[in-house]
Each structure stands twice: as structure tokens, then as C-alpha cells.
C-alpha positions, 0 to 999 in steps of 0.5 A: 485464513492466514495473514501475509506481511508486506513490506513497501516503499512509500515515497512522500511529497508536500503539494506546494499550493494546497500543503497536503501531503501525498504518499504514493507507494510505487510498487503497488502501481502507484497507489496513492492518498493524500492527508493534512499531515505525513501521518493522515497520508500514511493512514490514507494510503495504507487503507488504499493499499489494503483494497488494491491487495484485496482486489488483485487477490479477489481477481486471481492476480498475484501481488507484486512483490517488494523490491531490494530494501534501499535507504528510504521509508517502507510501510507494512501492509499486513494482507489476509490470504483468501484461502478458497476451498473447492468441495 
């Protein structure tokens, strides 16, 4: 197995009635959490992140590739490729 890095914009926002932060990453079809806190949010939707990879991978599907780096916040996501070997 090999691990692949990745690198994603995360886009934060603060909900006005309960003060949660929700951190969305738009390339990865919107996954999002949310936490008390930008960091609790940024865990959240990391561990969300690395199960929607595991999925497409368990599925055959390719993963999205990250788009032109503009100003903003990016997270990287470190993904172990499932190599299967067929005897």
C-alpha cells in the first residue's frame, strides 16, 4: 500500500443560531462537519473526508482531483491507495 497526498479547499462558516462552525470541502461533493471550534471542525470533516476517499476507492471510482490553488485555506488529506492484486 502506498499513501497519496491531497490537497483540498476547505471553506469555513459560523452558523448564527447555535455558534457551531461548519467546514465544508467543496471538491469532495460537499463533505461537511461541523465542531465548537474552526479546529473541531477541521478534525471533523477531515475524518468525513478520508471515508468519503476510502468509499470512492472501495468502489472503483476515481477521486476528484484538487483544483487550481487560489487564495483561501486548503487541507491535506493523506489517502492510502488499496493496491489489489489478482493471482
Amino acid at each position: 500500500m502506498t499513501k497519496k497526498e491531497y490537497n483540498f479547499r476547505i471553506e469555513y462558516q459560523v452558523d448564527k443560531k447555535s455558534g457551531k462552525v461548519v467546514a465544508t470541502i467543496p471538491e469532495l461533493n460537499h463533505v461537511s462537519s461541523f465542531g465548537d471550534t474552526f479546529a473541531e471542525a477541521e478534525a471533523n470533516v477531515k475524518e468525513a473526508a478520508l471515508c468519503y476517499l476510502e468509499t470512492l476507492q472501495m468502489e472503483g471510482k476515481p477521486i476528484p482531483k484538487s483544483a487550481f490553488h487560489t487564495e483561501g485555506t486548503y487541507i491535506k488529506l493523506f489517502c492510502t491507495n488499496r493496491l489489489t492484486t489478482r493471482s
